[in-house]
N, C-alpha and C positions, 0 to 999 in steps of 0.2 A: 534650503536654497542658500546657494552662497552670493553676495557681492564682492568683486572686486572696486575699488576706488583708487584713488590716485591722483598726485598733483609732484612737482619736482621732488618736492624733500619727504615726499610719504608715501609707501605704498602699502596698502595691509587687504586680509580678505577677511569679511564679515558673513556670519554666519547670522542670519534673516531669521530663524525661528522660532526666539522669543523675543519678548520686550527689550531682555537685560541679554547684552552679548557678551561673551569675551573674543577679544582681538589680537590677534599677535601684533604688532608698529614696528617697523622697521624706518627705524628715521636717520636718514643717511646725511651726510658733512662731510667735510672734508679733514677732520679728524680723527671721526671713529663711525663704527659700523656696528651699531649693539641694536638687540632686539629686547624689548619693555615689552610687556602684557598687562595689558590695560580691560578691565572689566568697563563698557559701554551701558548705561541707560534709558530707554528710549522714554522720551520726559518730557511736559509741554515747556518751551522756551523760557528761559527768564528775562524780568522787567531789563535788567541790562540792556538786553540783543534784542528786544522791541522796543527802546528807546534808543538806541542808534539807527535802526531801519526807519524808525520815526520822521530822526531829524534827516534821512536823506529823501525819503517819501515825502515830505510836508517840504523840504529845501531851505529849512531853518536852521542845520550843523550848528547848534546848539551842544547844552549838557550833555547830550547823548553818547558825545564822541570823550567823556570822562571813561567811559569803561575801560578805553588806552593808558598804559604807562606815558606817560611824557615822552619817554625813549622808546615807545614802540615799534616796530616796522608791519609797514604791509606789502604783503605780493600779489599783487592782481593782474594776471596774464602776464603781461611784460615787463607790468612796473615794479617800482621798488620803490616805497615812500618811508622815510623813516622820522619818527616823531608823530604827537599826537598832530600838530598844526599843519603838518606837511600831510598828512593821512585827509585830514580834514578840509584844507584848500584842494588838494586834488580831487577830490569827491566833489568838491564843487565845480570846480572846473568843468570837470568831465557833463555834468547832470548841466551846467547851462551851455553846453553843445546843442539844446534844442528839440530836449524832450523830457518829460515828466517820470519817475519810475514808480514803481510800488511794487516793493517786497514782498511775495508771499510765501510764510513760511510752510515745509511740507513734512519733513520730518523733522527731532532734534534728537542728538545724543548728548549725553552727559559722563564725559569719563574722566573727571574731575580735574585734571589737569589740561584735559585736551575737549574741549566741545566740537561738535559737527553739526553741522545743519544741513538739509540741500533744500532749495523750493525754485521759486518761477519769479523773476521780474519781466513785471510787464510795462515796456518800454512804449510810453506813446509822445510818438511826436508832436511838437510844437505846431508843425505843419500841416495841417488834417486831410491835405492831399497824402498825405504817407501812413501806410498799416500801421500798426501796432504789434508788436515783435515782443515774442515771450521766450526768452530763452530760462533756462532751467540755469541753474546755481550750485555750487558746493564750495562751501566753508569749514575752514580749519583754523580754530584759535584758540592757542596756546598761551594757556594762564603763567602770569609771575609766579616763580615760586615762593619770593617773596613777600609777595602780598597775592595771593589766589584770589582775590576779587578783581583785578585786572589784568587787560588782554596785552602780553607784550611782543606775542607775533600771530601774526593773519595771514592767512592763506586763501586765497579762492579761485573762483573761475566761475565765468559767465559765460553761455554760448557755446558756439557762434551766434549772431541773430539772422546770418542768414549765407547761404555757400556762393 
């Protein structure tokens, strides 16, 4: 079974039938157009990426949001935050719009420079006349090369929660 995935600056196709995949990445700019072969792990998540889903689940944006370079950027749908503090006030932002989230993770990969995840936030409103809206998730973040223990670009997508 194959998956394809995809977000602006990545598209590749995943081959489902082991644990450990290899992936062809085609990661596009406006410089160049090369294609990396990246060998994937399917692996349970590390303390990093369940202390960042932490601190926006609980609505503490604490430590958690250290996993970023200082100069990180992130893309989520249409935004574009860059810096840890800008990554980290927007998320708050967003989360006291008037409802509570909780992250659930469903799968992970580990291909060491690039992790993926996808799973389900379950978005419930403040308002308890209104559902609870779970739209499904996918992440992409790309470790420093410099320091591989943090994240210096993020990519994702949530949704829609609803047409």
């Amino acid at each position: 079974m194959n998956l394809v995935l995809g977000c602006p600056q990545v598209g590749f196709i995943v081959s489902l039938t082991r644990p450990t995949l290899l992936l062809n990445l085609a990661i596009r700019d406006q410089k160049e157009n090369d294609m990396n072969q990246i060998t994937f792990t399917k692996t349970t998540p590390p303390a990093w990426l369940l202390a960042f889903w932490k601190e926006i689940d609980d609505k503490t944006f604490g430590e958690g949001f250290n996993c970023f370079k200082e100069d990180a950027q992130a893309h989520l749908g249409v935004a574009v935050w860059k810096g840890r503090e800008e990554i980290r006030e927007s998320l708050r932002r967003f989360i006291d719009t008037g409802f509570t989230a909780h992250h659930d993770l469903v799968q992970y990969w580990d291909g060491g420079s690039l992790k993926v995840f996808r799973g389900i936030v379950n978005m419930t409103p403040d308002d308890k006349s209104k559902p609870v809206v779970k739209p499904v998730m996918t992440h992409f973040f790309y470790m420093d090369h410099q320091n591989p223990t943090k994240v210096s670009e993020w990519f994702g997508s949530v949704g829609p929660t609803q047409f």
